[in-house]
C-alpha positions as CSV (number, residue, x, y, z in Angstrom):
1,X,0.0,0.0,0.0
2,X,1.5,3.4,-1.1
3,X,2.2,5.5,1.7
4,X,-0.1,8.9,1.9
5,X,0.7,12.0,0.5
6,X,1.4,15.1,2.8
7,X,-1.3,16.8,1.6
8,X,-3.4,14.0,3.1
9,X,-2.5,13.4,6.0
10,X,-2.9,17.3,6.8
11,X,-6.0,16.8,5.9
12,X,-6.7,14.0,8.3
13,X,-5.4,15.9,11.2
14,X,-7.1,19.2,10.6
15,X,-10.0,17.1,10.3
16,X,-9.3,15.3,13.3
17,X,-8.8,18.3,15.8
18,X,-11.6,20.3,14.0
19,X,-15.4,20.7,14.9
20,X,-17.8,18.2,13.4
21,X,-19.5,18.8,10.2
22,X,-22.7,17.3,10.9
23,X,-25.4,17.5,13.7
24,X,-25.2,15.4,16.9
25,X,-27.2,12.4,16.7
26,X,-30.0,12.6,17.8
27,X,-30.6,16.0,16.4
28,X,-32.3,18.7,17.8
29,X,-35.1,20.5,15.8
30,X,-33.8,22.6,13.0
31,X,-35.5,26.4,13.1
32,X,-36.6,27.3,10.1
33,X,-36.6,30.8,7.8
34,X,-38.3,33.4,9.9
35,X,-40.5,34.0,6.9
36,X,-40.8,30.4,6.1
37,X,-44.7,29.7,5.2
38,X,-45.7,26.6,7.3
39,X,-48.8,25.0,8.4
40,X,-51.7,27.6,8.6
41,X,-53.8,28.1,12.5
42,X,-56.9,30.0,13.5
43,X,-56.7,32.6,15.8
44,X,-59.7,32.0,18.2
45,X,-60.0,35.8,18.9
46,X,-59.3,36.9,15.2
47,X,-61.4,34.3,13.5
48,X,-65.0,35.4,12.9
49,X,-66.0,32.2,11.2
50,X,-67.0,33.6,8.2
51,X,-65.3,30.7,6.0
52,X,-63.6,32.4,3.5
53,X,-60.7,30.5,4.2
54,X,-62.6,27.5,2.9
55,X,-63.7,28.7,-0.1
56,X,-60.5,30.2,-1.0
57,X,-58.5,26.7,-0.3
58,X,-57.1,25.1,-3.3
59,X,-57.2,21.5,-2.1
60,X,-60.3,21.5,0.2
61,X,-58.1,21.0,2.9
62,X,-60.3,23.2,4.6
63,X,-63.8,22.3,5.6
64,X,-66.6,24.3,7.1
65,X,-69.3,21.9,9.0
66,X,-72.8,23.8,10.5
67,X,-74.5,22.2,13.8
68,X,-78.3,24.4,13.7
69,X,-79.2,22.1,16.3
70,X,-76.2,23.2,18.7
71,X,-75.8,26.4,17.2
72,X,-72.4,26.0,16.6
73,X,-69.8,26.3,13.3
74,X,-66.7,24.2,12.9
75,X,-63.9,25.2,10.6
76,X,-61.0,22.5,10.3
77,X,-57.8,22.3,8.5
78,X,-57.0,19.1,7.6
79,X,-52.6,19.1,7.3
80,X,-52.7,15.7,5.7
81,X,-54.1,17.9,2.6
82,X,-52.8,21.3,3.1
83,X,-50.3,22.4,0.9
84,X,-49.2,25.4,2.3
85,X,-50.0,27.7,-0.1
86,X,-51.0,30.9,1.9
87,X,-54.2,31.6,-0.1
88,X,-56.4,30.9,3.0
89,X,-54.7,34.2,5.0
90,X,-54.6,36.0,2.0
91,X,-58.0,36.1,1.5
92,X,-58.7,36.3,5.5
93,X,-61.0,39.2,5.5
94,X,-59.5,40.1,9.1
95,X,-56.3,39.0,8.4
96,X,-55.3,37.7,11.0
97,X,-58.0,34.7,11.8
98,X,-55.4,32.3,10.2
99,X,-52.1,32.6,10.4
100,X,-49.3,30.3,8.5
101,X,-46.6,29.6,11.1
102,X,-43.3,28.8,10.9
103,X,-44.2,25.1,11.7
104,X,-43.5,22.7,8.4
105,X,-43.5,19.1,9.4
106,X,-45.4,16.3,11.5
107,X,-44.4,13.2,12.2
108,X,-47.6,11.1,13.2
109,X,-48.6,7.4,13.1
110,X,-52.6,8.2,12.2
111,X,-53.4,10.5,10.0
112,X,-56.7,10.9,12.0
113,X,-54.8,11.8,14.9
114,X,-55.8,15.4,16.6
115,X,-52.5,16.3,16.0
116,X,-53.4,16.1,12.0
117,X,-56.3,18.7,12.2
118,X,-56.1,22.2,13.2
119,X,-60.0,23.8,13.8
120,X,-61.9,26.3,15.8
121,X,-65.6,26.9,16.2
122,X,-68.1,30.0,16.3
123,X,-71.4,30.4,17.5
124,X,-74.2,30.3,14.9
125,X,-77.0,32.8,14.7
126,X,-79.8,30.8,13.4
127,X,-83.3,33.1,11.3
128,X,-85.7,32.5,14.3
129,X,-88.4,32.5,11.2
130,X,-87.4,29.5,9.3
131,X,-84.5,28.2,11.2
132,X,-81.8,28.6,8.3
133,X,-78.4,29.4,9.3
134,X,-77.5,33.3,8.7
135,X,-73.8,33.4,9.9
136,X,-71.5,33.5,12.9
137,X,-72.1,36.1,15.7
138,X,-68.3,37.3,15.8
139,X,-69.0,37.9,12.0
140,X,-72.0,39.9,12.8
141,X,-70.2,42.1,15.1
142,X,-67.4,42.2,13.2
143,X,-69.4,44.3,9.9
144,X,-71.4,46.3,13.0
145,X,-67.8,47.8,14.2
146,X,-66.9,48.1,10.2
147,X,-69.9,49.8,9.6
148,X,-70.2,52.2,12.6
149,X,-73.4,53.8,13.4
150,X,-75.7,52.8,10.2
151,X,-75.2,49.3,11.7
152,X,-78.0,50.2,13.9
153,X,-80.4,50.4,10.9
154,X,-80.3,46.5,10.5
155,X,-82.3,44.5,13.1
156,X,-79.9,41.8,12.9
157,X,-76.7,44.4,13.7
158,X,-78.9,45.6,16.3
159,X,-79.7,42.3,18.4
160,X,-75.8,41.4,17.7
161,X,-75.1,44.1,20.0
162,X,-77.8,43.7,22.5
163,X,-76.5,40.5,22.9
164,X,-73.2,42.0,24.4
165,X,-74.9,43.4,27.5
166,X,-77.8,41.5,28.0
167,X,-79.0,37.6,27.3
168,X,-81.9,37.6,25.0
169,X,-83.8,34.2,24.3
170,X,-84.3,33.4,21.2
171,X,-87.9,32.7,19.5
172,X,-88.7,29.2,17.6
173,X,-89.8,29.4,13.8
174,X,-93.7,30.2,13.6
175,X,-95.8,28.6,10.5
176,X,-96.3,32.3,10.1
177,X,-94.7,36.0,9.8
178,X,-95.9,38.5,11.3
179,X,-94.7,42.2,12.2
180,X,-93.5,42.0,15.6
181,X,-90.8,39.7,13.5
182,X,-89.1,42.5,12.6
183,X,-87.0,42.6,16.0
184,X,-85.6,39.0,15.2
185,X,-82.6,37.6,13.7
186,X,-84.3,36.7,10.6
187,X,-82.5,35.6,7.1
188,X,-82.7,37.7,4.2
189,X,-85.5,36.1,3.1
190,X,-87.7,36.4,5.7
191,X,-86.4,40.0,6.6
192,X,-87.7,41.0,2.7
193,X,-91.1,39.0,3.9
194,X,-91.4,40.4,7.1
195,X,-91.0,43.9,5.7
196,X,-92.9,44.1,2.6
197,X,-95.6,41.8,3.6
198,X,-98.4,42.2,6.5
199,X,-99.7,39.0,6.2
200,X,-99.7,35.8,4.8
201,X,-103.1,34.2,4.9
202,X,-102.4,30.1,4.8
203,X,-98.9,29.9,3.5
204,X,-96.3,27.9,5.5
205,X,-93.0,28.2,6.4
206,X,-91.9,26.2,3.4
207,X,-93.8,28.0,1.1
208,X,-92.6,31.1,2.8
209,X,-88.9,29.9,1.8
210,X,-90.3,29.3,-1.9
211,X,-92.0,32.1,-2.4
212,X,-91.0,34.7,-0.4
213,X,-94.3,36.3,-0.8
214,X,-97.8,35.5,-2.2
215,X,-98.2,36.3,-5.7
216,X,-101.7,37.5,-8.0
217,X,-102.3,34.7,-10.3
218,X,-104.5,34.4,-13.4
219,X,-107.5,33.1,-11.0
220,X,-107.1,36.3,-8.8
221,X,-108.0,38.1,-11.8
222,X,-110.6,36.7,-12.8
223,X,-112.4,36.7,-9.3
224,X,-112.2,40.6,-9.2
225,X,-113.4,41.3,-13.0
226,X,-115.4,38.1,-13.8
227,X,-115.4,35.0,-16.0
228,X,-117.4,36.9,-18.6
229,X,-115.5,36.5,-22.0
230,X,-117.1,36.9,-25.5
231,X,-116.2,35.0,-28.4
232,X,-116.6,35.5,-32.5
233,X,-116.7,32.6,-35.1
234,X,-113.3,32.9,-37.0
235,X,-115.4,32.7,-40.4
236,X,-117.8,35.5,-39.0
237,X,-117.3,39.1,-41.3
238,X,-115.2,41.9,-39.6
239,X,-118.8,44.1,-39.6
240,X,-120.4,41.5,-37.4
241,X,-117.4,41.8,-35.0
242,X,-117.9,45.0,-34.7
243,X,-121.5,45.1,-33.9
244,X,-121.1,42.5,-31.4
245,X,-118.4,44.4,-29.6
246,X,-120.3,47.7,-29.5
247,X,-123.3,45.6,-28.2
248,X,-121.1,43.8,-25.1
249,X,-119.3,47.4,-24.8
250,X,-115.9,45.4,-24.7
251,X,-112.9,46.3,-27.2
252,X,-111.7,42.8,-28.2
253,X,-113.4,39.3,-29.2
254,X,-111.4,36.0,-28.8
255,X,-111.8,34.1,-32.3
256,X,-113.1,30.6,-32.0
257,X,-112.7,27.5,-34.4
258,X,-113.9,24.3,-33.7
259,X,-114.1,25.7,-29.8
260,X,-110.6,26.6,-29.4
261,X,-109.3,29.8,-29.5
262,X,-107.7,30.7,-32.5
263,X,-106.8,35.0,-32.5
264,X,-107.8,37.6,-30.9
265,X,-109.8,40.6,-32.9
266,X,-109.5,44.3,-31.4
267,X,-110.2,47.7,-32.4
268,X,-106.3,47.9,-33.4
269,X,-106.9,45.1,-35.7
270,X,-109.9,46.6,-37.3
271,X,-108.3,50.2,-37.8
272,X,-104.6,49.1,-38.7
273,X,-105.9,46.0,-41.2
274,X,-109.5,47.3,-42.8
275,X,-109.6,50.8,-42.3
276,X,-106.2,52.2,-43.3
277,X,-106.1,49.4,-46.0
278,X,-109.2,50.3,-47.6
279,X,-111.2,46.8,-46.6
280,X,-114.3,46.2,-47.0
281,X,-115.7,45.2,-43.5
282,X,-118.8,43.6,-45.0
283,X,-116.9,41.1,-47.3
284,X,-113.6,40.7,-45.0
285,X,-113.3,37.7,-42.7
286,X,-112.3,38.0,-39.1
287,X,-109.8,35.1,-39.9
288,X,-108.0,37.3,-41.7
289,X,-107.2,40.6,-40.0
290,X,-107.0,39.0,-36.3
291,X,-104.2,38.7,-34.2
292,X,-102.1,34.9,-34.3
293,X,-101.0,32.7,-33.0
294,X,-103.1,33.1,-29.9
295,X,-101.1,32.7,-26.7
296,X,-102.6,31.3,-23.7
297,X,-102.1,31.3,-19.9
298,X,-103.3,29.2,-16.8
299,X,-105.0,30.1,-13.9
300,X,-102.0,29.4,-11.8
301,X,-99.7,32.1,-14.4
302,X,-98.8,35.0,-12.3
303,X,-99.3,38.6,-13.2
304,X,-95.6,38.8,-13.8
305,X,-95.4,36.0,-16.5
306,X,-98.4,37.6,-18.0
307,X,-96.4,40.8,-18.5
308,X,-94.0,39.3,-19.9
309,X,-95.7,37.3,-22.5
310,X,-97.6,40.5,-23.4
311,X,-94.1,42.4,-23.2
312,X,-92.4,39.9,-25.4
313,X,-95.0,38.8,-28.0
314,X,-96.5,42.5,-28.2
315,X,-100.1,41.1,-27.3
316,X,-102.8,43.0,-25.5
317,X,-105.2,39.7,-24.6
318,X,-104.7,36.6,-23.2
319,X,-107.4,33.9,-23.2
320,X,-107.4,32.1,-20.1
321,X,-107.5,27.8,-20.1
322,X,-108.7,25.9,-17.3
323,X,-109.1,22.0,-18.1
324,X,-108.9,22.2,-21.6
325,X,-111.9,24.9,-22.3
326,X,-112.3,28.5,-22.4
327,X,-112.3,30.2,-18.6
328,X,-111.9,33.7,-19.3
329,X,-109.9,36.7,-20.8
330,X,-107.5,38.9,-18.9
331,X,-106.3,42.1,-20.8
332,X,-103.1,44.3,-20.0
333,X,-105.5,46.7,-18.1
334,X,-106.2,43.6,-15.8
335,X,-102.3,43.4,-15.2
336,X,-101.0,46.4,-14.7
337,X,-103.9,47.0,-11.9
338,X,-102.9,43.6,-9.9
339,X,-99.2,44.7,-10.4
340,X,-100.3,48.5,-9.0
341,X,-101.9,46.9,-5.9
342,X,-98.8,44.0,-5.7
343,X,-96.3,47.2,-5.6
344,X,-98.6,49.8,-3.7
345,X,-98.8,47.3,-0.4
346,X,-95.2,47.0,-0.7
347,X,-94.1,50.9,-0.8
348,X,-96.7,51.4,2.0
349,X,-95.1,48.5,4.1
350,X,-91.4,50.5,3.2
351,X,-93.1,53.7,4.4
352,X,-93.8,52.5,7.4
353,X,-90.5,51.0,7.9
354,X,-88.4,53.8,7.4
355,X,-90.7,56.1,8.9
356,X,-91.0,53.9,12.4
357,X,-94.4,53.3,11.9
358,X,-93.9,49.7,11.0
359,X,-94.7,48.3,14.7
């Protein structure tokens, strides 16, 4: 064996009489970057529970899980999925309910263990109308302080801050609304219910979450004005029309063949299509001047759909079919007077509202 070189052997002895390289075994933790971005926590006091952090979350490692019954929400972090990417206190609209620390690794035998999960939880305030989850109280408070003193103009605000100095109980969901509701944590649902409605004859609470408010059909309509329609054989002569509407005192007939409805004929019709075209009224067929297609609603079509069709397909009429026969006529005078008493209830219940009176 060739004997070692001097460069070698100094190498051995500075080596030799020099502090170790490595780490002592076992090794202590190693600290890492100051601004290292680690495993994210919640901040108990920061947190409102608003769950942005979930939705934000790339990988779902996040989860947000409602208890009504226990009023309570649980946000979790599972670090079995996280992947450290920062987005969820980014987007923390307090920025600081979650925090990424400087901690990067976990060593665990179950990846169920509590060690894995990192969560917090928030009381719920829950509508006391429908029972339907509205948000977390911290969350609550927190847009009341945002928003300063027009907080106080929303009930919900309000009792968020009653809350704070004394205990009020709260109420169980009614089958229905009524006004005294207004001083109730209510969704936004029933809040646009409560405040625009007075009441709600036999609707539910289901219905209620449907509908939000009872509408005026078709069969509304007709109760009010009658069932009364008058009809003209589609092969009958423009001049007979007319006589017949002058005799009834109406300004339309619906056009019948073989007992459907097949057009509707109006004064429009008559002075647009004979007079201004020179027709003869005697000679001239109603099937040929009215208004088609006809378009039809039910009893159960709301005065909104109806203004719409009529909107859309530029008709003044629509023939009403209940069971497969003739059941009426509504006209766009008929509409726009259910839609002035729809909207005329609600600015009244606004009034009221903003002016106090709404008790």
């Amino acid at each position: 064996m060739p004997l070692p070189k001097l460069r070698e052997i100094k190498e051995a002895l500075t080596s030799f009489f020099s502090a170790p390289y490595t780490t002592k075994y076992p090794a202590g933790p190693a600290a890492s970057f100051p601004s290292y971005r680690g495993l994210p926590k919640y901040d108990k006091d920061q947190c409102v529970g608003c769950g942005t952090c979930a939705q934000v979350c790339p990988s779902l490692a996040i989860q947000v899980a409602d208890d009504p019954d226990a009023r309570v929400r649980r946000l979790r972090v599972d670090y079995g999925s996280c992947i450290q990417c920062g987005q969820c206190q980014e987007k923390c609209i307090t920025g600081k309910g979650i925090v990424n620390t400087s901690a990067y690794s976990l060593t665990l035998a179950d990846v169920a263990a509590p060690e894995a999960f990192e969560s917090v939880e928030k009381d719920l305030v829950i509508c006391e109308c429908c029972g339907a989850v509205i948000g977390c109280r911290d969350h609550l408070l927190w847009i009341k302080e945002r928003l300063g003193a027009k907080a106080y103009g929303h009930p919900n605000l309000m009792l968020a801050t009653q809350r704070l100095l004394a205990e009020v109980e709260p109420s169980e969901p009614k089958s229905r609304l009524r006004r005294e509701d207004q001083i109730k944590d209510a969704c936004a649902r029933c809040r646009q219910a409560i405040v625009t409605l007075d009441e709600f004859s036999d609707m539910g609470t289901k219905d209620l979450q449907k509908e939000g408010k009872k509408m005026v059909n078709v069969r509304d309509m007709l109760e009010e004005k009658g069932q009364e329609v008058w009809t003209v054989p589609s092969d009958a002569t423009v001049f007979e029309a007319l006589r017949a509407m002058e005799k009834k005192n109406v300004g339309a007939l619906v056009v019948m063949e073989a007992g459907q409805p097949v057009g509707i004929f109006s004064e429009r019709d008559y002075a647009r299509k004979v007079v201004l075209k020179n027709i003869s009224s005697l000679e001239t067929r109603v099937r040929e001047v009215m208004a088609s297609p006809v378009y039809c609603v039910k009893p159960e079509t709301t005065t909104e759909e109806c203004m719409v069709l009529m909107t859309e397909k530029k008709f003044r009429h629509l023939p009403v079919i209940s069971e497969g026969r003739l059941a009426g006529v509504i006209s766009i005078g008929d509409v726009v007077k259910a839609l002035i008493g729809e909207h005329k209830m609600t600015i009244e219940r606004l009034q009221d509202y903003i002016m106090g009176r709404y008790m």
